[in-house]
N, C-alpha and C positions, 0 to 999 in steps of 0.2 A: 116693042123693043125691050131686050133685057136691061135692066137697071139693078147692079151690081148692091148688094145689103152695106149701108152706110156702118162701118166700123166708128163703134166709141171710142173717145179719146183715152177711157180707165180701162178698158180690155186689154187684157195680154194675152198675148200670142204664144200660145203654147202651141208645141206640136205634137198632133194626135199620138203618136210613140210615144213621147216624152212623158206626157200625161197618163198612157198605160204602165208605166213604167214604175212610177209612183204609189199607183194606185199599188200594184204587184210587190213592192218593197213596204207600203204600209201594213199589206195582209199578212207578209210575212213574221214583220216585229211586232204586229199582235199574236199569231200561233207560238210563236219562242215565250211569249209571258206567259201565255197559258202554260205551257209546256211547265215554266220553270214553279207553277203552281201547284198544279198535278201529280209532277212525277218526284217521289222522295229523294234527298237526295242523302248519301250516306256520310257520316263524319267520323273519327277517327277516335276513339271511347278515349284515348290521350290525351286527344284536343280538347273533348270536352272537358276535362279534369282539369286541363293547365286554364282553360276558360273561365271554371270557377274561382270567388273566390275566396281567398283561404279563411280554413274554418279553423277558428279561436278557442281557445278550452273555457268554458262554461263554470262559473262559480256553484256552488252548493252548500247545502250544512246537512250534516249525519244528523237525523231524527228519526230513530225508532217509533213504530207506527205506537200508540195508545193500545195497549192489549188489551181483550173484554173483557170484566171479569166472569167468573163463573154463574155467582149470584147478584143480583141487582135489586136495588133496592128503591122504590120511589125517595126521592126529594121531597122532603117537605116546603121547602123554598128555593130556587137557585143563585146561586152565587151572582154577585154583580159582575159584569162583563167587565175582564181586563183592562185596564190604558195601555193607548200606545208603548210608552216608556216602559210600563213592564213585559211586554211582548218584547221590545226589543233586549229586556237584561236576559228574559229566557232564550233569545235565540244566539245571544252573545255566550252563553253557557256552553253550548252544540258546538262540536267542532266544524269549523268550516274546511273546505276545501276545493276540489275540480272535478268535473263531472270527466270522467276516463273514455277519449272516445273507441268507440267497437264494442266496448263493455259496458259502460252506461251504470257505470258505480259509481258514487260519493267518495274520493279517495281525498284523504286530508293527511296531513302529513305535519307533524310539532313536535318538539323537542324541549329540552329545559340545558341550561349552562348555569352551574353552583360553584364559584370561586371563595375563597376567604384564605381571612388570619387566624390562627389558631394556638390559645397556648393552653396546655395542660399541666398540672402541680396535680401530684400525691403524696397524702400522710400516710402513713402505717403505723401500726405497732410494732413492737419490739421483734415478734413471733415474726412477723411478716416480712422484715427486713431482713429478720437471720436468713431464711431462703435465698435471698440476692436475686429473685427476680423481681423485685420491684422495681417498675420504668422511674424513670426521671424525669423532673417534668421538662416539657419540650417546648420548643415554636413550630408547630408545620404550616404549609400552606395547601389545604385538600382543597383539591381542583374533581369533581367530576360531574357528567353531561349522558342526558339521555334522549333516546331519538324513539320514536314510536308514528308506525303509518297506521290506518284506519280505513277500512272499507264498509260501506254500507247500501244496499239497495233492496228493495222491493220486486220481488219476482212476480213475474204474470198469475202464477194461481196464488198471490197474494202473499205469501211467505217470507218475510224480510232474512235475509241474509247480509253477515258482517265477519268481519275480521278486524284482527287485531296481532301487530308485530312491536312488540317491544326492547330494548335492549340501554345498558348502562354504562360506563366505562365512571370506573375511580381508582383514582391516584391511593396509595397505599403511603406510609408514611417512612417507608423505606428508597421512597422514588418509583415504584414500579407501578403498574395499572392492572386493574383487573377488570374484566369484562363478565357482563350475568345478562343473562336474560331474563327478562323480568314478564314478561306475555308473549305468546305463541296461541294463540285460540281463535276459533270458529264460531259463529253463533249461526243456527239455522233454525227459524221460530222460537219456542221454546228450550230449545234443547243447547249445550255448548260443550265444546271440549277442546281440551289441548293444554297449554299452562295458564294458568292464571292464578289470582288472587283467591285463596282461601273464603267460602261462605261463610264458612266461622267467624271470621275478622269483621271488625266496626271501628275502634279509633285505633288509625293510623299516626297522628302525629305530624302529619306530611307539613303542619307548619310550622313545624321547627326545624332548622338546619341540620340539628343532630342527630334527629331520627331519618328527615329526608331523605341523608345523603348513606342511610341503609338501605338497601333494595326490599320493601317486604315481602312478606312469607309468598311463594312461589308454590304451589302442587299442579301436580298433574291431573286433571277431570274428567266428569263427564258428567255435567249438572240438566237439571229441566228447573224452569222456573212459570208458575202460574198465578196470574192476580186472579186470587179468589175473590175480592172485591174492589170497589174503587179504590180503598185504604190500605185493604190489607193482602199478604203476597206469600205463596211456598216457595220453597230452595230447596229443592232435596240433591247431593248428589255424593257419589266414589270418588273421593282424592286420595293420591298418594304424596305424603309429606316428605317422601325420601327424592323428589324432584329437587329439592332447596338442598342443595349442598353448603350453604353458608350458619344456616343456625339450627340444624335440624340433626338431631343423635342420631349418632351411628346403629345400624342396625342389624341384629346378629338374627340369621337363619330368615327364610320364605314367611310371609306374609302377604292378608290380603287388604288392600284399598280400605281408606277408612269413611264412615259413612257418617255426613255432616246433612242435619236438618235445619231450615230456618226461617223463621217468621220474620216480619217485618212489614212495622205501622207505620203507612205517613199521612201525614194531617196539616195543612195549614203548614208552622213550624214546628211542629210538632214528630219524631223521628222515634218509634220505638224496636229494639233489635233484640228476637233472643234464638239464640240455637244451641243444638245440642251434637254433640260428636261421641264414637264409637269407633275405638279401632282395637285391632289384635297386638296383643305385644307376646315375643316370643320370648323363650327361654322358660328357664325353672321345670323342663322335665313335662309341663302342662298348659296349654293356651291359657292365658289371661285376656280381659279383656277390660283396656280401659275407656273410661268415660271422662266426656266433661262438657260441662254447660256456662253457657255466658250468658249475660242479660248487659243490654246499653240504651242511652236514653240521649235523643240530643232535642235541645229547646232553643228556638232561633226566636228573637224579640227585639221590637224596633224600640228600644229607652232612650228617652230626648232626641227622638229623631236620628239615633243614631241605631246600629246594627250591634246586635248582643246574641251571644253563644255560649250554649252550658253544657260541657257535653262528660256525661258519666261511664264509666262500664266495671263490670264484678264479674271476674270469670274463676271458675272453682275445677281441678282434674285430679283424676287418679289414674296412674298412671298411663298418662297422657299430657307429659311436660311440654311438649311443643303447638301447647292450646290455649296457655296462660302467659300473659307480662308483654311487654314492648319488644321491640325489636334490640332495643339497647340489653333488657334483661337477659333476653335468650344468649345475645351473641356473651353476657359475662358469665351466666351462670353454665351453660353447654360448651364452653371449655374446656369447664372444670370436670365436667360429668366422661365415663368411657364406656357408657353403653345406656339402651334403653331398658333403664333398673326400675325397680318397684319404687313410685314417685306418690307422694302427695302433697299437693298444695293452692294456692291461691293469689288473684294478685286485683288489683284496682286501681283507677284513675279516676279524677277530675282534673278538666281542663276548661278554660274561660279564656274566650277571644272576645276582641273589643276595637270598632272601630272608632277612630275621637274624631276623624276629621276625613274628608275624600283621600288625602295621604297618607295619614298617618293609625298607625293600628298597636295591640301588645296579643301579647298570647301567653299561658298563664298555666302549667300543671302541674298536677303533685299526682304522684304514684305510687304504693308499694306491690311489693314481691317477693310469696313466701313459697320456698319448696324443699319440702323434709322428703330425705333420700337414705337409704340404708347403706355398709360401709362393709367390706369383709370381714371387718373383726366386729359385725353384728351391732354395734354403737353408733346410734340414729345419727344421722350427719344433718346439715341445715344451713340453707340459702337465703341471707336476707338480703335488700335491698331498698335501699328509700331512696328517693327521686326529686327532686324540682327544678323544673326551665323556666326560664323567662323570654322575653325575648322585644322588642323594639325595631316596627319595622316603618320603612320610608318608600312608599312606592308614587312616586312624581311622576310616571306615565304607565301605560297601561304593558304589564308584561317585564318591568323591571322594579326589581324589590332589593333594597338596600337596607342593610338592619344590623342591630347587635344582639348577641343573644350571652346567657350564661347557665351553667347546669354545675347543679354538685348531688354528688352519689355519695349515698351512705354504706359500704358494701360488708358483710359478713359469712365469708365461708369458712365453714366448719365443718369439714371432710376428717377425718381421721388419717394420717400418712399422706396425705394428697399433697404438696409439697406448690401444686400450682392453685389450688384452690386459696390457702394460702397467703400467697402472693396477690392476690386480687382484694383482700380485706384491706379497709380502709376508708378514707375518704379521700373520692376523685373532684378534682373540681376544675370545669373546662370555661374557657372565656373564647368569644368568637365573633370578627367583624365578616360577615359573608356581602357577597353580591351573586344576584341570582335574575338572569332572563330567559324568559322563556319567548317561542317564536311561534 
C-alpha cells in the first residue's frame, strides 16, 4: 500500500514554476553586474571637469637657481650650517608670489605707495636772484607709487627664465603726474635685455625719500653675467643711456651703444663693486671717445647686536657725465648743460645706516659733485655741488615706514651767459615728513 511522504511542518510549498522562475531572475541580476563590469562606460569630458575639484593658485618665491662658477676652488673648512631663522630672513628677501596655472611661472606682483609733507626754502646770491628764476620756497605734497610684476621659472633643459615689468607714476609739483617706466627686461640664463638698471650703478640712495622718489638711471641693454667664482662675478654689456629721458643729455648726431664692464665681490658682509664704461660722444668734426670708471665698497656689521652699514663709492668721467653723482645731481646739473659737451669730472659718497631697535633706524650721507664743462666764449665753466640727508625712520609693521627726513644742497653754477645755470646756485634746503608702504 502507497503511504503518501509525511510533509514537515518548516517546509514550504513552492511551486516547481515558481521556483524556476527565480532561479532565471537571479541569473539574470548576476550577467547585468557583470556586464556593468566589463563593458566601459563613456562620460562626458565636461562632467568630469565640473566633478573636479577646483584647483587653487599655489603660492611660490622667485629664486634664481645658484650659478656655477667657472673655477672652483677647494674649501679649506666649511661654513657651519645655517639656522632656521636665517633661512627664513633669506627667503623673506625673494619675492614671493603665485604659481601661473598652464604656465607654471613664479609670478609675483608688489608695488610701493610714497606720500608726504614737503617744504622747500632757497638762498641765493645777489647774481642769482637778478635772473628771477629763483623758485620760492614752497609746501607740496609729492604723492607717487610704483607697480612692478616678476616672472621666474626654470625650464626643462634647465635654463631659468624671468621677467621683469616695471613702472612709476609721480605727482609733479604743479599738480600733474608723470608716468616712467622704470624696467621692461628679460633674463634668459645668463644673458638680459630690454630696460633696466645701468651695470654701472651701486649706491642708489633708495633709502632716502628724496632720491627714492627719483626714478633711477633706466638704459636700454643687452648684458651676460658669469660667476667666475663663488665671490666673485663679470657683467659685460651695450647700453644705451639715451633710453632715460629724465636726466640724461641730449644727444646731437648717430651713435653707438656704450659698453659697461663689471666686477663685483661678495663675501660674508662684505660687497665690493668696480666698473668701467666706454661710449662715443659725437660732434667736434671727429669721434671722441669717453670713459669713466667707478669703484664702491659696502660693509654690513652686526655692532651690539644691532645691524650696521657703510657704504662708499668714487666715480671719476671724461666725457661721460651721465656716469657720475646721484640722481639728484644729474637732474640739477643736466638742466643746465644743452648738449653732450667735452666734460670732466668727478663725484663721491658716504653713507651710514643704522638700526637702534626692531623699529627704529637713521640713514646718514654726505656727497660731492664736480664737473668742469667748457662755454662758447672758450671760459672753463664749473659744477659744484655738496650734499647731506638725514633721515629718521619708524617702521611698526612689516612693509610700512614712517620717517622724517631733511637735505641741504650747496649748489654752484658757473656757466658763462647761462642765465638758468645761474638760477640754480645757492643753497637748497628740503624738510620732509613721508609715509611710505609697500605690498
Amino acid at each position: 500500500m502507497f503511504v503518501p511522504k509525511r510533509m514537515l511542518p518548516d517546509e514550504k510549498r513552492v511551486p516547481p514554476v515558481r521556483r524556476g522562475a527565480l532561479s532565471i531572475a537571479t541569473r539574470m541580476h548576476a550577467a547585468m553586474a557583470l556586464a556593468a563590469i566589463c563593458i566601459p562606460v563613456f562620460v562626458s569630458p565636461h562632467a568630469l571637469a565640473a566633478s573636479k575639484p577646483p584647483l587653487f593658485l599655489r603660492s611660490c618665491t622667485i629664486t634664481p637657481p645658484e650659478p656655477s662658477p667657472v673655477f672652483s676652488f677647494p674649501a679649506a673648512s666649511k661654513p657651519a650650517a645655517a639656522s632656521d631663522d636665517e633661512d627664513d630672513d633669506e627667503d623673506d628677501e625673494s619675492p614671493r608670489g603665485f604659481v601661473s596655472p598652464g604656465l607654471g611661472a613664479c609670478v609675483a606682483v608688489s608695488g610701493t605707495v610714497n606720500a608726504g609733507l614737503q617744504r622747500d626754502s632757497y638762498k641765493a646770491n645777489a647774481l642769482a636772484r637778478a635772473t628771477g628764476l629763483v623758485p620760492q620756497g614752497a609746501i607740496s605734497f609729492p604723492l607717487s607709487a610704483s607697480f612692478r610684476i616678476e616672472t621666474g621659472q626654470t625650464l626643462s633643459d634647465g635654463h631659468y627664465l624671468a621677467s621683469a615689468f616695471e613702472f612709476s607714476i609721480d605727482t609733479s609739483s604743479d599738480g600733474g603726474s608723470e608716468l616712467t617706466m622704470s624696467e621692461a627686461s628679460v633674463t634668459f640664463g645668463a644673458f638680459a635685455f630690454g630696460l633696466a638698471g645701468s651695470r654701472f650703478d651701486f649706491w642708489t640712495g633708495d633709502d632716502f625719500a628724496f632720491i627714492g622718489r627719483i626714478p633711477s638711471r633706466t638704459v636700454a641693454l643687452i648684458g651676460y653675467e658669469r660667476q667666475l667664482t663663488e665671490q666673485l662675478s663679470l657683467s659685460l654689456s651695450v647700453e644705451d643711456t639715451s633710453a632715460d629721458r629724465r636726466t640724461v643729455l641730449p644727444n646731437r648726431g648717430n651713435r653707438v651703444p656704450d659698453g659697461v664692464a663689471r666686477l663685483l665681490y661678495e663675501q660674508g658682509g662684505l660687497t665690493l663693486h668696480g666698473a668701467i664704461a666706454a661710449r662715443d660722444v659725437p660732434g667736434g668734426g671727429s669721434g671722441r671717445v669717453g670713459r669713466a670708471a667707478i669703484l664702491g665698497a659696502t660693509w654690513e656689521k652686526t655692532l651690539l647686536e644691532r645691524p650696521l652699514t657703510l657704504t662708499a663709492q668714487i666715480a671719476g668721467a671724461v666725457d661721460a657725465a651721465p656716469y657720475i653723482g646721484s640722481r639728484l645731481d644729474q637732474r640739477t646739473a643736466f638742466s643746465a648743460l644743452t648738449g653732450d659737451l667735452t666734460t670732466r669730472g668727478w663725484s663721491g659718497v658716504v653713507a651710514i645706516g643704522r638700526e637702534w631697535t626692531d623699529e627704529w633706524s637713521t640713514n646718514t650721507y654726505v656727497s660731492r659733485y664736480r664737473l668742469s664743462i667748457p662755454t662758447p666764449s672758450r671760459l672753463a665753466g664749473l659744477i659744484q655741488i655738496d650734499r647731506v640727508a638725514a633721515n629718521l625712520v619708524w617702521a611698526p609693521v612689516d612693509g610700512l615706514r614712517i620717517g622724517l627726513e631733511g637735505s641741504i644742497a650747496w649748489q654752484k653754477l658757473d656757466i658763462a651767459g647761462n642765465a638758468r645755470a645761474a638760477s640754480l646756485s645757492g643753497r637748497q634746503s628740503s624738510a620732509q615728513l613721508f609715509f611710505e608702504r609697500t605690498f
